[in-house]
One Martini backbone bead per residue (centre of mass of N, CA, C, O) as a GRO file, in nm:
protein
  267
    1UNK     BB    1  -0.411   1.057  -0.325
    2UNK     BB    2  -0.605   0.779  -0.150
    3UNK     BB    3  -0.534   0.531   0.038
    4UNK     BB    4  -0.624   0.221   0.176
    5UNK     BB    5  -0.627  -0.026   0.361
    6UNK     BB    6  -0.793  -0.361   0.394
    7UNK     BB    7  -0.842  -0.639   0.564
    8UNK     BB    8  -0.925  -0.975   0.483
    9UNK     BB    9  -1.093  -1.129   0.753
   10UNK     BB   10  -1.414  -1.058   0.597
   11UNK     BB   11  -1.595  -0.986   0.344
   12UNK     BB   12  -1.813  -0.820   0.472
   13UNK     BB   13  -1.627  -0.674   0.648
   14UNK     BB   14  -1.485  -0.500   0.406
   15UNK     BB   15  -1.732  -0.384   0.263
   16UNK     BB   16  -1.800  -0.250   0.515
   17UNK     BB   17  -1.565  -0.074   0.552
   18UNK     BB   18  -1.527   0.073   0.269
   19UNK     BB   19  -1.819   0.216   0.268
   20UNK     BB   20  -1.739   0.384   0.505
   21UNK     BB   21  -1.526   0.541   0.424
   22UNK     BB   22  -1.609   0.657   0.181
   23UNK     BB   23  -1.840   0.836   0.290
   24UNK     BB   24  -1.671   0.998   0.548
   25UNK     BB   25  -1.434   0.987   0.291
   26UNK     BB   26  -1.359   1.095  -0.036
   27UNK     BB   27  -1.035   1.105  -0.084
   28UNK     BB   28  -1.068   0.813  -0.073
   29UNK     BB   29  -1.015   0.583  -0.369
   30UNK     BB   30  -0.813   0.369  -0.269
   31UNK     BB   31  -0.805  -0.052  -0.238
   32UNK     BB   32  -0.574  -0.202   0.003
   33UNK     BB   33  -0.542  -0.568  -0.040
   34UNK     BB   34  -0.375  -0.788   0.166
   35UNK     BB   35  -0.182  -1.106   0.142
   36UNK     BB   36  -0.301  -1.361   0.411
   37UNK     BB   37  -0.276  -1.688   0.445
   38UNK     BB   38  -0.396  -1.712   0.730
   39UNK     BB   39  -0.647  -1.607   0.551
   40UNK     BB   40  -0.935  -1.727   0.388
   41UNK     BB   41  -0.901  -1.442   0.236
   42UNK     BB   42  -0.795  -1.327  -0.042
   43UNK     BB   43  -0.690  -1.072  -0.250
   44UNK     BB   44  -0.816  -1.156  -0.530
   45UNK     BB   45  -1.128  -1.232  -0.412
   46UNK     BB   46  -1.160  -0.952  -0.265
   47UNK     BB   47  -1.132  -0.781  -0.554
   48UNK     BB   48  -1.350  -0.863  -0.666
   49UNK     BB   49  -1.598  -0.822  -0.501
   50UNK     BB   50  -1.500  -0.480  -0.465
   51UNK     BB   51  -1.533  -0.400  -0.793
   52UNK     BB   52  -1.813  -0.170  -0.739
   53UNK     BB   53  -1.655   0.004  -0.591
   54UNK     BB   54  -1.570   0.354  -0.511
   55UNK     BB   55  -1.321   0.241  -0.601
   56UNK     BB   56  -0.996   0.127  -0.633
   57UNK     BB   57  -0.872  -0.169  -0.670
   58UNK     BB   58  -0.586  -0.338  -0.498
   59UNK     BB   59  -0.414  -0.633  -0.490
   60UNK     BB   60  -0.165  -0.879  -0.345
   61UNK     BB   61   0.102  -1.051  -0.515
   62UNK     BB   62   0.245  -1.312  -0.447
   63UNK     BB   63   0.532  -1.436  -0.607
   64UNK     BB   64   0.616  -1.703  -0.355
   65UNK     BB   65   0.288  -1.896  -0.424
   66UNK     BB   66   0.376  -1.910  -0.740
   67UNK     BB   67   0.410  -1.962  -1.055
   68UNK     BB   68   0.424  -1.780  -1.317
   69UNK     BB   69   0.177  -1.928  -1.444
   70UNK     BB   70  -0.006  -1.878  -1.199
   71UNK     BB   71   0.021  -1.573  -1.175
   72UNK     BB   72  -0.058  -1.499  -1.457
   73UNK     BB   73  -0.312  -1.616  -1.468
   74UNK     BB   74  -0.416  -1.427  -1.206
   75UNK     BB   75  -0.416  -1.197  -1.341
   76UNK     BB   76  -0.621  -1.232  -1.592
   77UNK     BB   77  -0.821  -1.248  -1.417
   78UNK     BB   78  -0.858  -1.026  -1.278
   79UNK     BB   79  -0.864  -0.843  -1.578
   80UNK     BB   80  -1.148  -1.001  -1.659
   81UNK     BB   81  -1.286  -0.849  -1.387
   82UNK     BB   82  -1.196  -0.530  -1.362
   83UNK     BB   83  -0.919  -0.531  -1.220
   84UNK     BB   84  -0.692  -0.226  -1.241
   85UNK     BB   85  -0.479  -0.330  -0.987
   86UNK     BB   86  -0.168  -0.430  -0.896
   87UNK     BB   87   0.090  -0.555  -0.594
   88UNK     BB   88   0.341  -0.677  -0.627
   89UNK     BB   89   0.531  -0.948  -0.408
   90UNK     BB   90   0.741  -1.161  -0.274
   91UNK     BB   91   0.665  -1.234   0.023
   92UNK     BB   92   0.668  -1.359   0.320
   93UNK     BB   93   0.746  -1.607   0.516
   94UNK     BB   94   0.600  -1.862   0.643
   95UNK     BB   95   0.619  -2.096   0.829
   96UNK     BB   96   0.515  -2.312   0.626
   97UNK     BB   97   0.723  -2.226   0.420
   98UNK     BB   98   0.916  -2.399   0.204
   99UNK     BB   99   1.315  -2.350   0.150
  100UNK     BB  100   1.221  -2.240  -0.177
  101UNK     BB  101   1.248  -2.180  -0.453
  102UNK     BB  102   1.139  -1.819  -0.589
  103UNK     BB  103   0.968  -1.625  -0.703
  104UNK     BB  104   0.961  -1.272  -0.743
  105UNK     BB  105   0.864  -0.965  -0.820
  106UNK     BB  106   1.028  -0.927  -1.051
  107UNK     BB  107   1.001  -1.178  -1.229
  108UNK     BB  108   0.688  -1.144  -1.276
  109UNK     BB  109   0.703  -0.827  -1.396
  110UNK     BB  110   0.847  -0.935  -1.645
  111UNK     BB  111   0.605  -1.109  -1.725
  112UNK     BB  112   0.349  -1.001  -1.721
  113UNK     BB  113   0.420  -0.704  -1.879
  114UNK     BB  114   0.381  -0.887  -2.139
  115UNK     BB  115   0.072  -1.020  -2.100
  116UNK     BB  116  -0.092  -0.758  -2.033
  117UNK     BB  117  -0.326  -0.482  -2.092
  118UNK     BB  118  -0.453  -0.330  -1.829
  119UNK     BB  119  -0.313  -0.355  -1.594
  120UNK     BB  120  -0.148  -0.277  -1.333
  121UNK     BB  121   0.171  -0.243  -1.202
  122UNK     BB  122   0.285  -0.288  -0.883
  123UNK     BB  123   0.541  -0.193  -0.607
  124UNK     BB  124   0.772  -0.220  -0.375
  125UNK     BB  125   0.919  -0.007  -0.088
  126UNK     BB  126   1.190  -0.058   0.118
  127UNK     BB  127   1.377   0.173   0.342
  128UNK     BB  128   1.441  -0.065   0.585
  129UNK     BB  129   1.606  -0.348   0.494
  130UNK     BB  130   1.864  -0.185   0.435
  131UNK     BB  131   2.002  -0.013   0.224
  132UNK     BB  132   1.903   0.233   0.026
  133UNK     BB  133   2.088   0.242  -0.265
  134UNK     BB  134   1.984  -0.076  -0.286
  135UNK     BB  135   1.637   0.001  -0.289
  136UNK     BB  136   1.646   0.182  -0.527
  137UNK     BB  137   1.761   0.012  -0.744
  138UNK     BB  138   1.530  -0.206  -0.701
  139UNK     BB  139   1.315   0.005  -0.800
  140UNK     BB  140   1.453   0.070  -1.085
  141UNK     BB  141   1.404  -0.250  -1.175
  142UNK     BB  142   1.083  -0.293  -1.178
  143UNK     BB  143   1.004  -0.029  -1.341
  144UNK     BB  144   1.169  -0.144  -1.583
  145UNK     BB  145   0.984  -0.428  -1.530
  146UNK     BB  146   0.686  -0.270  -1.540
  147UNK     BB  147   0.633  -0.084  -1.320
  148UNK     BB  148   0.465   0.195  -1.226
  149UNK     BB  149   0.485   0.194  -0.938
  150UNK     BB  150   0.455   0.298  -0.565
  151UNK     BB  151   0.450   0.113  -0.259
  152UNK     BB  152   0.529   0.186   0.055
  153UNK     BB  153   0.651   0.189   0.365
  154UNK     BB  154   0.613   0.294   0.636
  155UNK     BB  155   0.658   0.665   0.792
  156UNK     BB  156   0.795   0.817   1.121
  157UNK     BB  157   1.001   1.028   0.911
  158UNK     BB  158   1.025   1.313   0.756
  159UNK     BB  159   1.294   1.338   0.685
  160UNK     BB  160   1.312   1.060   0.537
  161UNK     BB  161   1.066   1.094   0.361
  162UNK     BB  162   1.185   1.315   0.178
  163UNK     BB  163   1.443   1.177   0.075
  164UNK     BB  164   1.263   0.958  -0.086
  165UNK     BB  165   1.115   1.184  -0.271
  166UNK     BB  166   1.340   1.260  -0.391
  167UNK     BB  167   1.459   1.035  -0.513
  168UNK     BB  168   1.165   0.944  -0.664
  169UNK     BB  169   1.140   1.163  -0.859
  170UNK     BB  170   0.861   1.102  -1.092
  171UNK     BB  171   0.722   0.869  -0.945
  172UNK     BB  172   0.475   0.682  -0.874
  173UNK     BB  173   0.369   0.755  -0.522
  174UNK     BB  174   0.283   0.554  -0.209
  175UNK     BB  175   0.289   0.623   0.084
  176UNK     BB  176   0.362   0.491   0.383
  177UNK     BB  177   0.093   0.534   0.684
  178UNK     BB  178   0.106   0.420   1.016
  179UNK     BB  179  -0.033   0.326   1.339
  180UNK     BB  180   0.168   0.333   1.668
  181UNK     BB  181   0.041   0.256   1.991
  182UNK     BB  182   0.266   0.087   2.089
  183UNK     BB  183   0.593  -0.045   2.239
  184UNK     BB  184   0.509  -0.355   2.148
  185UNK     BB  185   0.470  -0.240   1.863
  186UNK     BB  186   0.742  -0.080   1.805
  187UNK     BB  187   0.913  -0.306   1.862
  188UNK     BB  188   0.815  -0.503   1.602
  189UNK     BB  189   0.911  -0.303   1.389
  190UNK     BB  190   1.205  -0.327   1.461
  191UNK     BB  191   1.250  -0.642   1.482
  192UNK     BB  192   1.106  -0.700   1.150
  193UNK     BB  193   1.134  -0.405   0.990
  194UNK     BB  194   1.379  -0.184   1.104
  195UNK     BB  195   1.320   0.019   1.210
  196UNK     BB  196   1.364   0.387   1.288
  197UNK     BB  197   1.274   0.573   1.520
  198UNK     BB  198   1.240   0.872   1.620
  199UNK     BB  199   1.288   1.102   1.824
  200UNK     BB  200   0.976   1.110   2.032
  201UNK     BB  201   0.818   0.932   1.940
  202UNK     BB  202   0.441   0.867   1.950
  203UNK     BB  203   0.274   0.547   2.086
  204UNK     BB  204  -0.022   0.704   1.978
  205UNK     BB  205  -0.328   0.833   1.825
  206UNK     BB  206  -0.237   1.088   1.821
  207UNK     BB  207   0.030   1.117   1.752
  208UNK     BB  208  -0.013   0.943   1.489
  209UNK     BB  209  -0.185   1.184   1.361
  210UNK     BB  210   0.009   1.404   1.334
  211UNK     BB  211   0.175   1.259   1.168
  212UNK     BB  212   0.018   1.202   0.899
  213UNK     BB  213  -0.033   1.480   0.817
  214UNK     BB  214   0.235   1.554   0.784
  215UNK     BB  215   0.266   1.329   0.549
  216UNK     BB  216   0.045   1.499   0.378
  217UNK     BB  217   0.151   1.732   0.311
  218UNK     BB  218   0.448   1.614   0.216
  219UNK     BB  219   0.306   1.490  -0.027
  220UNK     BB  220   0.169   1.757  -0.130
  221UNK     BB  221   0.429   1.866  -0.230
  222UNK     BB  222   0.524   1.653  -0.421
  223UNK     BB  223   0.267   1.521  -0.597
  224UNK     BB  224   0.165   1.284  -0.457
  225UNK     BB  225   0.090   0.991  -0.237
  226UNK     BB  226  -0.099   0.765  -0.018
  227UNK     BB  227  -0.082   0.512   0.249
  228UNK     BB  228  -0.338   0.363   0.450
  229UNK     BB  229  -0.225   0.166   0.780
  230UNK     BB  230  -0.448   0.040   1.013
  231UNK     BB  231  -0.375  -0.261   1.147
  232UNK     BB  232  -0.438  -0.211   1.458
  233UNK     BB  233  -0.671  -0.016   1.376
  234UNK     BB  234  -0.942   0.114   1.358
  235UNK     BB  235  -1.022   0.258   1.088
  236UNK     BB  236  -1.237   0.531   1.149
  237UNK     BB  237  -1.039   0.580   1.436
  238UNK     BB  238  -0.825   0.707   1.263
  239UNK     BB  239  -0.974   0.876   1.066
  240UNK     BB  240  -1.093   1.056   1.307
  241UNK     BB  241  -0.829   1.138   1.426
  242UNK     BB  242  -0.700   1.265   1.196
  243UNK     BB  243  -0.943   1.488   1.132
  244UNK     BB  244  -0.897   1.641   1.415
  245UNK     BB  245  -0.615   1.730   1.301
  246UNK     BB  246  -0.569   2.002   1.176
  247UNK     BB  247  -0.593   1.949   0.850
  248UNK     BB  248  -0.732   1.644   0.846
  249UNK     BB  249  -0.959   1.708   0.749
  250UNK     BB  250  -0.939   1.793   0.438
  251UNK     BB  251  -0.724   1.585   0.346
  252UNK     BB  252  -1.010   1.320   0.386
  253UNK     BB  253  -1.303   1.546   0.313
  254UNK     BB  254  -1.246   1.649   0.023
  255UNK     BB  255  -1.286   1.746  -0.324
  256UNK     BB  256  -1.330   1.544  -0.630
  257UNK     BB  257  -1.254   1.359  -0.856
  258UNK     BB  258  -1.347   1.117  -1.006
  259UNK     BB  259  -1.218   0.801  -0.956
  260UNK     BB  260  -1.174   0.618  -1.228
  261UNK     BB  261  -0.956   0.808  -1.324
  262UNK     BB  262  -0.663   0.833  -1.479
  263UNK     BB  263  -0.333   0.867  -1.467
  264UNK     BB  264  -0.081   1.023  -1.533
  265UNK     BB  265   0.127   0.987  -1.792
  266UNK     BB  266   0.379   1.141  -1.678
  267UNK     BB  267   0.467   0.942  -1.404
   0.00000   0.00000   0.00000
């Protein structure tokens, strides 16, 4: 099962964007809508907007831009509208955002899980945020409070990915994976979200088409899920490189089961 990210950076241009992968890879069947503030469309207009699509679609919902009371508003409107998933997350502090107190994904996901009836909820998982033991905890902690599983942030390094992996053992899990291009990108990757790339990483699109496969491999080995996040490379140049790439056409354009079929309630 696979996601892709796109930015919804214009209504017309994510639809659009959205319709032509699902067509040239059908094995991609849900929609990672991510919520940024400086951009006109938000992710749950927009996920309303793209509910017709033959994807599962998931926004992000901020929930340190909202009172708990305003985001379940908001969570209930989703789920009024068809849309099937949401993904929980605390949300990085924007410039203009000021230093007050703000629920977190815990808060949210705490209160909305009990007040949802359809919508799904998920969490992230950041690998590289802290202390691995810490961020475990904290994921053991939202799935308590109510997150159906997990989307990781993305991973590097295969065997770091697997370790991740075997922790998280019986959880659905969407690993995430991206591609970074540039040494002046794996820098800010560096120094924004403390990654810790393994020696060797070839910071090209060729390169890192390579990794992906081999980490949709290692998620396929688990039973797992993967969440594709083209951030700074155009989806389909992205995928269509993936594709080119050892087993990588069939992983993302092999034949599959209907999109919106439920997940295993055992997971």
């Amino acid at each position: 099962m696979l996601s892709i990210e796109l930015v919804p950076r214009a209504l017309d241009q994510l639809l659009d964007q959205a319709e032509q992968v699902v067509a040239a890879f059908p094995e991609i069947s849900w929609l990672n809508i991510p919520d940024i503030k400086r951009l006109p469309v938000r992710s749950h207009d927009a996920a309303v907007a793209a509910v017709h699509l033959p994807l599962r679609v998931i926004p992000h919902v901020r929930a340190r831009d909202r009172s708990l009371d305003e985001s379940v508003e908001l969570l209930l409107r989703l789920e009024q509208a068809g849309v099937p998933e949401a993904l929980i997350i605390t949300g990085d502090r924007f410039e203009m955002d000021p230093e007050t107190p703000h629920p977190t994904s815990l808060d949210l996901l705490r209160r909305a899980s009990k007040e949802l009836t359809t919508l799904r909820l998920w969490a992230g998982f950041d690998p590289y945020r802290g202390e691995l033991g810490a961020e475990l905890d904290y994921a053991w902690a939202k799935l308590e409070a109510g997150a159906y599983g997990l989307f990781t942030q993305p991973f590097f390094d295969l065997e770091f990915a697997e370790k991740c992996l075997k922790e998280l053992e019986g959880v659905a899990t969407f690993l995430g994976i991206t591609p970074v291009t540039s040494e002046k990108s794996a820098r800010y990757w560096e120094r924004a979200n403390r990654v810790v790339f393994p020696p060797g990483f070839e910071a090209t699109l060729e390169g890192c088409a390579r990794l992906t496969v081999e980490l949709l491999e290692l998620v396929q080995t688990y039973g797992q899920r993967a969440y594709l996040m083209p951030i700074t490379v155009e989806p389909l140049t992205y995928l269509r490189a993936v594709a080119a790439c050892g087993d990588g056409e069939r992983l993302l354009a092999g034949r599959q089961a209907p999109r919106q079929e439920n997940l295993p309630v055992d997971l």
